[in-house]
PyMOL Python script that loads the backbone (N, CA, C, O; Angstrom):
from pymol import cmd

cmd.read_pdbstr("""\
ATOM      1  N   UNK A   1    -114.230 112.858 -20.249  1.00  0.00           N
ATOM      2  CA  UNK A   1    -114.201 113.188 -18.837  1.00  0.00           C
ATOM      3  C   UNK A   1    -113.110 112.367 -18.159  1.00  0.00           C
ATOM      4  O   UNK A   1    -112.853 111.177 -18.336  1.00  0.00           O
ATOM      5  N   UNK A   2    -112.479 113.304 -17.290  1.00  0.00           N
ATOM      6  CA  UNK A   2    -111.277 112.191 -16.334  1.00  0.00           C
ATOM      7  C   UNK A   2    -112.119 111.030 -15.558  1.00  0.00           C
ATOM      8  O   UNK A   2    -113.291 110.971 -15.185  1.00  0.00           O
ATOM      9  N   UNK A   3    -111.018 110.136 -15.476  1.00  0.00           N
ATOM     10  CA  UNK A   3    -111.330 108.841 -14.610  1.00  0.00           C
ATOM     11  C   UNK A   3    -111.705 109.178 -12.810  1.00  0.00           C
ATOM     12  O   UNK A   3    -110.808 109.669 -12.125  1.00  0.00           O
ATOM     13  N   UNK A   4    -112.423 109.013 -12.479  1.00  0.00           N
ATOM     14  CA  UNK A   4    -112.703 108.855 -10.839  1.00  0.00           C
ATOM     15  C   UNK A   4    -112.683 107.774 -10.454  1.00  0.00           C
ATOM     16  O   UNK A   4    -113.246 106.920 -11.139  1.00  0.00           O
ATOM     17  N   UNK A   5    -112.018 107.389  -9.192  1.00  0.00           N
ATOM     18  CA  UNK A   5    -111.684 106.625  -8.840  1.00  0.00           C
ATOM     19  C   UNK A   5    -113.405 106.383  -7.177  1.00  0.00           C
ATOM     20  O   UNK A   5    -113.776 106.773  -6.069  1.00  0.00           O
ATOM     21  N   UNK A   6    -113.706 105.534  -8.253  1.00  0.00           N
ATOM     22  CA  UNK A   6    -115.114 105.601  -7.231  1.00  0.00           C
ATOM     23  C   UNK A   6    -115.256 104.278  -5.609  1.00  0.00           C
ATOM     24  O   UNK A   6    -115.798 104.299  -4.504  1.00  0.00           O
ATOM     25  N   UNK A   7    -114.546 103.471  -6.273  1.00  0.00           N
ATOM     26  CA  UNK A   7    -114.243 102.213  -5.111  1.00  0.00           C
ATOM     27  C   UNK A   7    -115.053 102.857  -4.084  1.00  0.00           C
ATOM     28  O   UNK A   7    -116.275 102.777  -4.210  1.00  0.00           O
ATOM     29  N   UNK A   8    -114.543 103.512  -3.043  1.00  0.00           N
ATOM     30  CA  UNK A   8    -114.839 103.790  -1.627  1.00  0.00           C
ATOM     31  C   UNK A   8    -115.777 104.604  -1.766  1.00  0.00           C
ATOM     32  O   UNK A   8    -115.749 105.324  -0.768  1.00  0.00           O
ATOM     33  N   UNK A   9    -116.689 104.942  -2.506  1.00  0.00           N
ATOM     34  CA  UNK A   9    -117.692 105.822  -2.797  1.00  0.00           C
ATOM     35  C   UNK A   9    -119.436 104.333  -2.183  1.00  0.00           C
ATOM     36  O   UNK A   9    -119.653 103.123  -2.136  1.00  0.00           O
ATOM     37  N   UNK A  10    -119.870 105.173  -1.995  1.00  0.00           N
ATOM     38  CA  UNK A  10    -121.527 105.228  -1.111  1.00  0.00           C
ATOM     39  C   UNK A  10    -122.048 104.607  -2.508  1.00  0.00           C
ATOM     40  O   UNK A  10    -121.501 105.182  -3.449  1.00  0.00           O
ATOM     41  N   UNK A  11    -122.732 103.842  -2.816  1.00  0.00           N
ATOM     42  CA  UNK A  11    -123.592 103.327  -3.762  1.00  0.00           C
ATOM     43  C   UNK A  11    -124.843 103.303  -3.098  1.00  0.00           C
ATOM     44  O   UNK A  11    -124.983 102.659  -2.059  1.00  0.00           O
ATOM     45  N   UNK A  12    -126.043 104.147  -3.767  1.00  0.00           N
ATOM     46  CA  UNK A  12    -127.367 104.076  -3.375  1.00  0.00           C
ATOM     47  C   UNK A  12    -127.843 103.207  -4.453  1.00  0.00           C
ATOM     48  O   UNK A  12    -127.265 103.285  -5.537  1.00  0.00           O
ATOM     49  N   UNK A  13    -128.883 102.336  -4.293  1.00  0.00           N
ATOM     50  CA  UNK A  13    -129.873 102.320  -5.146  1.00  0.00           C
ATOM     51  C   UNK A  13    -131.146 101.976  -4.547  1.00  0.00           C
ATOM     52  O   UNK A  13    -131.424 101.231  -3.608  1.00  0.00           O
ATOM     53  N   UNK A  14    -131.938 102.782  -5.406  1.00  0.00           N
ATOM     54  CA  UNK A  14    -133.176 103.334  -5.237  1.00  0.00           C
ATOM     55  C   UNK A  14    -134.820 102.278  -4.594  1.00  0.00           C
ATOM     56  O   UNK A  14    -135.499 101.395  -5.119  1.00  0.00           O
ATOM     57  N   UNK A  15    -134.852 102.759  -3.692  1.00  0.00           N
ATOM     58  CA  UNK A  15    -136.247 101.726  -2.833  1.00  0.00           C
ATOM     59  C   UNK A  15    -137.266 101.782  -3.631  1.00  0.00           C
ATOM     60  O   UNK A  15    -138.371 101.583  -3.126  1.00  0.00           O
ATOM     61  N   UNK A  16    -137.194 102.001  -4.745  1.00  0.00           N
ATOM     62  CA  UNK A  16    -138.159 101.757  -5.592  1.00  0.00           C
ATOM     63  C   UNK A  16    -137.711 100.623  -7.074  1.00  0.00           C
ATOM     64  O   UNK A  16    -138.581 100.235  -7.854  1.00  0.00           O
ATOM     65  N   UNK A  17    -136.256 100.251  -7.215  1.00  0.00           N
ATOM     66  CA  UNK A  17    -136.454  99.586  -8.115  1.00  0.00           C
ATOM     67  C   UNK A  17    -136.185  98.131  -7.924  1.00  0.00           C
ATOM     68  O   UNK A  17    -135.636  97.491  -8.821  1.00  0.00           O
ATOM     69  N   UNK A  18    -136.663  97.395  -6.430  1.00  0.00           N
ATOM     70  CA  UNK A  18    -136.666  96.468  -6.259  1.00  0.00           C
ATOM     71  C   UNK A  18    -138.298  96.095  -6.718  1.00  0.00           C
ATOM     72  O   UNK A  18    -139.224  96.901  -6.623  1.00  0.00           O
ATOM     73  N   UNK A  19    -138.441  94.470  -7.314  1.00  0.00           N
ATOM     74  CA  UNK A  19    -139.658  93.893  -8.183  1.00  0.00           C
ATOM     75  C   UNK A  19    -139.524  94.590  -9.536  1.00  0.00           C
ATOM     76  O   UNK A  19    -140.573  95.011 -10.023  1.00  0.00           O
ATOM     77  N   UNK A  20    -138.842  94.699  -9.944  1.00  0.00           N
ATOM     78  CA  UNK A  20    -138.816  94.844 -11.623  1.00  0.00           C
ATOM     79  C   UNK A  20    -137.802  93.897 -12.176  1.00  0.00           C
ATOM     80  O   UNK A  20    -137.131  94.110 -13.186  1.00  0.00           O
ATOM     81  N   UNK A  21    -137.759  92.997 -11.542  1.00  0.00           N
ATOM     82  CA  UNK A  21    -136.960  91.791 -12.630  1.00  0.00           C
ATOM     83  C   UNK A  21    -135.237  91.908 -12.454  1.00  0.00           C
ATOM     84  O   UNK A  21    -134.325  91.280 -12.990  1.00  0.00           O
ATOM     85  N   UNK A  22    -135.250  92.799 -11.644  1.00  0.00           N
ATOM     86  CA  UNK A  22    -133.518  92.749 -11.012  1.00  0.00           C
ATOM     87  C   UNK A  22    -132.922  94.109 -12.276  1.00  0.00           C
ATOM     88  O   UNK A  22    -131.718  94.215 -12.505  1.00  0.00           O
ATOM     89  N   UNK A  23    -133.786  94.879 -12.857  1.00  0.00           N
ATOM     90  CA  UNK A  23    -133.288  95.978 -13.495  1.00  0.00           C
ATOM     91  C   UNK A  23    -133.003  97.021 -12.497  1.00  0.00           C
ATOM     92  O   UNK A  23    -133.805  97.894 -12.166  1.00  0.00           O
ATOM     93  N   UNK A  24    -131.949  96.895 -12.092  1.00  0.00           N
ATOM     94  CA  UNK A  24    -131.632  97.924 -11.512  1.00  0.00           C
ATOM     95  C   UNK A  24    -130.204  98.981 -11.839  1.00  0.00           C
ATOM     96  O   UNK A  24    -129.138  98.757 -12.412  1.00  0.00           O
ATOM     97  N   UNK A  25    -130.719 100.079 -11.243  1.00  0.00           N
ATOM     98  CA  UNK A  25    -128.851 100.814 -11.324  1.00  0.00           C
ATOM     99  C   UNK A  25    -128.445 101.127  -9.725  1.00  0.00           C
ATOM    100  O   UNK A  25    -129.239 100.953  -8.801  1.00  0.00           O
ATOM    101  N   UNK A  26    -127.428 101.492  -9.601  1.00  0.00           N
ATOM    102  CA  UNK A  26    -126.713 102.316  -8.266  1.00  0.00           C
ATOM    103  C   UNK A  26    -126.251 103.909  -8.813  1.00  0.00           C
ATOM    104  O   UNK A  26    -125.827 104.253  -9.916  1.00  0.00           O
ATOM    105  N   UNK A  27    -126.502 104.677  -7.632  1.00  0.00           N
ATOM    106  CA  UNK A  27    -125.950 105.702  -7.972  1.00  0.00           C
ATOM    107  C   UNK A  27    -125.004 106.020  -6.877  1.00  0.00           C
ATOM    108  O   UNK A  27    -125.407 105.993  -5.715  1.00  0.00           O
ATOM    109  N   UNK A  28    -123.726 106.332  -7.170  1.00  0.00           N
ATOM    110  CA  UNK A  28    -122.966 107.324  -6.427  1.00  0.00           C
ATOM    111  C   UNK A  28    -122.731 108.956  -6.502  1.00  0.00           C
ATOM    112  O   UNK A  28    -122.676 109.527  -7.592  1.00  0.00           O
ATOM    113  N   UNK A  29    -122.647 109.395  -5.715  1.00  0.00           N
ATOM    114  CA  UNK A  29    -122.535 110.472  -5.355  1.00  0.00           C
ATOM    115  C   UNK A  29    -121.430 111.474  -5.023  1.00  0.00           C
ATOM    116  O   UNK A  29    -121.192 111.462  -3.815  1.00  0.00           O
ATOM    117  N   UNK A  30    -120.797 112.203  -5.605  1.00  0.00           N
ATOM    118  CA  UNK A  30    -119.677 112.827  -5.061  1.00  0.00           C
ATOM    119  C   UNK A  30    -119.847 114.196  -5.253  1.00  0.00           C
ATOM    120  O   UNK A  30    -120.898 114.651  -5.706  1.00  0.00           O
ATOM    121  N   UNK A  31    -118.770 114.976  -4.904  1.00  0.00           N
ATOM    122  CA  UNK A  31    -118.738 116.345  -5.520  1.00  0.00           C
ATOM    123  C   UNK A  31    -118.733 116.789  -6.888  1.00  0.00           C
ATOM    124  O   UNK A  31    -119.617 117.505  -7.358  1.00  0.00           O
ATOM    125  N   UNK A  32    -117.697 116.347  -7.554  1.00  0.00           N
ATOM    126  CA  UNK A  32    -117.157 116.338  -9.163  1.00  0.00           C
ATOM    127  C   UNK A  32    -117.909 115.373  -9.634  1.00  0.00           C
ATOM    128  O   UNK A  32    -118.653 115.871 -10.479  1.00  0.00           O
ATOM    129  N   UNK A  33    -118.160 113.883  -9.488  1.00  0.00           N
ATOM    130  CA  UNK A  33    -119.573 113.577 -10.417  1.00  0.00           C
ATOM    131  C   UNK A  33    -120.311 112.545  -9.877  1.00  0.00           C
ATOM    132  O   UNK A  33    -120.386 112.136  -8.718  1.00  0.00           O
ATOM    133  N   UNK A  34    -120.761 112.244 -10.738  1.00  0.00           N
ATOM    134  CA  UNK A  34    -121.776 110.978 -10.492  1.00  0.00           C
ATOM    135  C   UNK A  34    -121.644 110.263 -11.155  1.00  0.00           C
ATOM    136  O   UNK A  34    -121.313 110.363 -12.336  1.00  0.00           O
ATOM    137  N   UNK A  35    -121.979 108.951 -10.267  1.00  0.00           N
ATOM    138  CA  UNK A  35    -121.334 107.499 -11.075  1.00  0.00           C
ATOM    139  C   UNK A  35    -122.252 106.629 -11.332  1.00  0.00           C
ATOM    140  O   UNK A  35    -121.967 105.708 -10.566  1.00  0.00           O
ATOM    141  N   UNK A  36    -123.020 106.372 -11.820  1.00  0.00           N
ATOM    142  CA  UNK A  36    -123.997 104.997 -12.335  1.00  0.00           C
ATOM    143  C   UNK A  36    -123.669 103.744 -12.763  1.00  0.00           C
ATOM    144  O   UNK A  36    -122.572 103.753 -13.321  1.00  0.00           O
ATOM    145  N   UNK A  37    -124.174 102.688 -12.724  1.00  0.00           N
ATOM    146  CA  UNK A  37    -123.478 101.369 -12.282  1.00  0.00           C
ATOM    147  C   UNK A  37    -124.842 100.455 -12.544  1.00  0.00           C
ATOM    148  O   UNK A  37    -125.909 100.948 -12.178  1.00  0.00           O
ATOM    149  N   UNK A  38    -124.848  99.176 -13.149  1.00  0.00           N
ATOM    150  CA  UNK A  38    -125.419  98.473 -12.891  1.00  0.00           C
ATOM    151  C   UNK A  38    -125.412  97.147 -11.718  1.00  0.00           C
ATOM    152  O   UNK A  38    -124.705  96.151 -11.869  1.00  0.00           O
ATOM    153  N   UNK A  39    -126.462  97.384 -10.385  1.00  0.00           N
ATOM    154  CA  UNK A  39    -126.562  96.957 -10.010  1.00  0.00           C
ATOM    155  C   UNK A  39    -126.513  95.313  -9.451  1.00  0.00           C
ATOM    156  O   UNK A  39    -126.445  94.709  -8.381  1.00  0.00           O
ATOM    157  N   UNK A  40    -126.605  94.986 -11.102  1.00  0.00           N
ATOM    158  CA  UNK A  40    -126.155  92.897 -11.052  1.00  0.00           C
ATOM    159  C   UNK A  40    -124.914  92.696 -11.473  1.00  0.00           C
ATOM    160  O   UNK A  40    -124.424  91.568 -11.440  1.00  0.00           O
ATOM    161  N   UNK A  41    -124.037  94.086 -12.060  1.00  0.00           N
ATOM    162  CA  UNK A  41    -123.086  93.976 -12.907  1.00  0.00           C
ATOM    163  C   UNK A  41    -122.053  94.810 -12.276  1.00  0.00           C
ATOM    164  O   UNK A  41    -121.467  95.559 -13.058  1.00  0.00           O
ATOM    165  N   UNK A  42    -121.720  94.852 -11.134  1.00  0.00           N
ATOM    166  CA  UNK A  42    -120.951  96.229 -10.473  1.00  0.00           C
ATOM    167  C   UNK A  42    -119.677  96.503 -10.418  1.00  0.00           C
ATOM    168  O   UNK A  42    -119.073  97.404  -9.835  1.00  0.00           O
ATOM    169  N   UNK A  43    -119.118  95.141 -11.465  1.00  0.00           N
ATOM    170  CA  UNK A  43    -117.433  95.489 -12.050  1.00  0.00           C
ATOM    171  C   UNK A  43    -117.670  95.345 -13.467  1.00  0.00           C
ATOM    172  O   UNK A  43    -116.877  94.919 -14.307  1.00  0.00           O
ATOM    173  N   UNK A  44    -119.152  95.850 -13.675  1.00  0.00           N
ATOM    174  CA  UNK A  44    -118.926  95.461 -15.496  1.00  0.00           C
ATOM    175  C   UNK A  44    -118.926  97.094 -16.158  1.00  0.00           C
ATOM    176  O   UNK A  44    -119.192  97.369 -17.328  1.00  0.00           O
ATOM    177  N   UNK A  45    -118.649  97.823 -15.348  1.00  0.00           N
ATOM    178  CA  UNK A  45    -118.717  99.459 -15.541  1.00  0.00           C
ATOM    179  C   UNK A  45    -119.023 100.637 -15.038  1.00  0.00           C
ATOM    180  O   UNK A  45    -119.933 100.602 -14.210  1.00  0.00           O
ATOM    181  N   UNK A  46    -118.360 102.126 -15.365  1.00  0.00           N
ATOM    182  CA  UNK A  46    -119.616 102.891 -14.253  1.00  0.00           C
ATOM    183  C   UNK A  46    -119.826 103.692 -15.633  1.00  0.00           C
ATOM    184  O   UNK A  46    -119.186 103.631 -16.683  1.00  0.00           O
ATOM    185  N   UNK A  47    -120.825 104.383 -15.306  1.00  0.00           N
ATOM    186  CA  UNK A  47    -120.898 105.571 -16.442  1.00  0.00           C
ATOM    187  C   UNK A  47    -120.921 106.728 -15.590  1.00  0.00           C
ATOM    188  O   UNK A  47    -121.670 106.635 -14.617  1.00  0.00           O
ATOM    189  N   UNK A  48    -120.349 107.676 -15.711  1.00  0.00           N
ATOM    190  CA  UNK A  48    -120.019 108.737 -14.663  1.00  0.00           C
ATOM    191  C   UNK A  48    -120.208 110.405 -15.727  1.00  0.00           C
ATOM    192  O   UNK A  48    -119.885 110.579 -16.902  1.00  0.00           O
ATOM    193  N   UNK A  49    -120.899 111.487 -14.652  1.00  0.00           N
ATOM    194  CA  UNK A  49    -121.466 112.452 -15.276  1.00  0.00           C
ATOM    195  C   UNK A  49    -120.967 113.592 -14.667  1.00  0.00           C
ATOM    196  O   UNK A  49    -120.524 113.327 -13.550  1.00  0.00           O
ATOM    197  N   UNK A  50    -120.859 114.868 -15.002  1.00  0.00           N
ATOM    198  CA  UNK A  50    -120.296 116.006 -14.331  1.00  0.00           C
ATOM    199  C   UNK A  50    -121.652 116.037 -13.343  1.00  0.00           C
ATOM    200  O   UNK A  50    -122.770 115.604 -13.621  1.00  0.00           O
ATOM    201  N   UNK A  51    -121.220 116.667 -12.134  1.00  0.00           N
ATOM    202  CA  UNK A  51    -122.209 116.866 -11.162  1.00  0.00           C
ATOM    203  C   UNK A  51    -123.622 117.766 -11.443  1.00  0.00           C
ATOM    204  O   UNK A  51    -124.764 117.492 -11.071  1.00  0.00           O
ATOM    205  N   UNK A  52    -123.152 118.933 -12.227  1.00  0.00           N
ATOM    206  CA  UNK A  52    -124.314 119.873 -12.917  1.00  0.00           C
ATOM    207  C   UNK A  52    -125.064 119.529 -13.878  1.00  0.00           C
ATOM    208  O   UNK A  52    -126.116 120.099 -14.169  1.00  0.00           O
ATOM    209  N   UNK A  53    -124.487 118.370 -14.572  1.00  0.00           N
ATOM    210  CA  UNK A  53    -125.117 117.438 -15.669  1.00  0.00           C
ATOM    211  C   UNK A  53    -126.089 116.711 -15.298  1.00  0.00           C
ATOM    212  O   UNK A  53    -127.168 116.600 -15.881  1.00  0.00           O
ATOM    213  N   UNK A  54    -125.687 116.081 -14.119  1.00  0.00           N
ATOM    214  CA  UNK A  54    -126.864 114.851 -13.616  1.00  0.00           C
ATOM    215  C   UNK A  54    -128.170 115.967 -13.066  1.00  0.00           C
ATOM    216  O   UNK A  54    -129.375 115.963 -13.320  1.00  0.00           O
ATOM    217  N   UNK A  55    -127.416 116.785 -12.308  1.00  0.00           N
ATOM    218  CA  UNK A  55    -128.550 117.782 -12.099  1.00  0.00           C
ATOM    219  C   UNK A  55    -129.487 118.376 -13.261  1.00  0.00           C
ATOM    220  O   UNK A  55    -130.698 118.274 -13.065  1.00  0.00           O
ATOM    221  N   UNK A  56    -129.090 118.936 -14.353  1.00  0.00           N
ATOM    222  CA  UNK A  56    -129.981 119.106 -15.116  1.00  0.00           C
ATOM    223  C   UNK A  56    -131.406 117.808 -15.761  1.00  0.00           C
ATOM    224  O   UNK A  56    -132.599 117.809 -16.063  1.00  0.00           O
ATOM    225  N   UNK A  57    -130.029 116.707 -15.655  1.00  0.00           N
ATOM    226  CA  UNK A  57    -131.004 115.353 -16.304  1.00  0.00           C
ATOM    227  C   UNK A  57    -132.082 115.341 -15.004  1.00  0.00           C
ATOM    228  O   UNK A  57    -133.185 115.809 -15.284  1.00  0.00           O
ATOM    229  N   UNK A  58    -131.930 114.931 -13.809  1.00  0.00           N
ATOM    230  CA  UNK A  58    -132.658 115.074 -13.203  1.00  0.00           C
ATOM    231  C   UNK A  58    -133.734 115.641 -12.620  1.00  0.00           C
ATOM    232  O   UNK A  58    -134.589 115.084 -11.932  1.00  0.00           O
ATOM    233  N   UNK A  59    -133.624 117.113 -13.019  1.00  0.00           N
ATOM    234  CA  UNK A  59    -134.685 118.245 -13.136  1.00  0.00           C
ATOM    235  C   UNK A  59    -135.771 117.956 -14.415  1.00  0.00           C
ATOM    236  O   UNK A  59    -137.002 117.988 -14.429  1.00  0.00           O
ATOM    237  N   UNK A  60    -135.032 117.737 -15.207  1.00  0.00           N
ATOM    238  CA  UNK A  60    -136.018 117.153 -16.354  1.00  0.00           C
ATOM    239  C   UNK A  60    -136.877 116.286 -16.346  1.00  0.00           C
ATOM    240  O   UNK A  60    -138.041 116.448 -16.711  1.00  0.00           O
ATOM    241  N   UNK A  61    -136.149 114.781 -15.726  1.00  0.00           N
ATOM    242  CA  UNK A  61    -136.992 114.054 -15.162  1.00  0.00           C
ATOM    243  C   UNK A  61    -138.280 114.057 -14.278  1.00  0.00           C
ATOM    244  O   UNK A  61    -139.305 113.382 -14.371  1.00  0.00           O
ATOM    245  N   UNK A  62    -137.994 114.802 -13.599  1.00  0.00           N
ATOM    246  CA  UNK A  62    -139.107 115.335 -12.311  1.00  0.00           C
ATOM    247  C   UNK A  62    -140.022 116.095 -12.930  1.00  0.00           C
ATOM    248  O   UNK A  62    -141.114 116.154 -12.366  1.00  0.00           O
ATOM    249  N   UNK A  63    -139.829 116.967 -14.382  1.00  0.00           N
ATOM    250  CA  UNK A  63    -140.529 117.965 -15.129  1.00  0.00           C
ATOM    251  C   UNK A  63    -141.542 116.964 -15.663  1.00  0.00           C
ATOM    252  O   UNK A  63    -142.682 117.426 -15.700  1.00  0.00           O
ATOM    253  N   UNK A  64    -141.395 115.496 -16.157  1.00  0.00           N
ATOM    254  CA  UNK A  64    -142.138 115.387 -17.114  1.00  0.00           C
ATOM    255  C   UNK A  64    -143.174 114.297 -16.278  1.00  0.00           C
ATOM    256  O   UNK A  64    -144.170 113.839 -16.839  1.00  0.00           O
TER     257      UNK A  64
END
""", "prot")
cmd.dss("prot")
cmd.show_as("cartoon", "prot")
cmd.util.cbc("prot")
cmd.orient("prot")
């Protein structure tokens, strides 16, 4: 997958994964993809997904 240049991109992370020991991720959001990030680590990588991709993972998630 091409590189995105995410810098100026919105980082959410989730009101639910604060009290678990600082395991957390961020998610960004764009049109073309999505960027995941660890939260304690936020220049140590992103892992980034086609936009219809995260959507499917995410539907799944909610399925089970």
């Amino acid at each position: 997958m091409q590189d995105y240049d995410l810098s100026t991109t919105d980082w959410r992370k989730s009101s639910r994964s604060n009290g678990y020991g600082g395991n957390c991720v961020e998610v960004a959001l764009t049109r073309q993809v999505i960027g995941v990030r660890d939260s304690k680590d936020r220049g140590g990588g992103t892992l980034t997904f086609a936009a219809d991709r995260w959507h499917t993972f995410v539907t799944g998630l909610k399925r089970s």
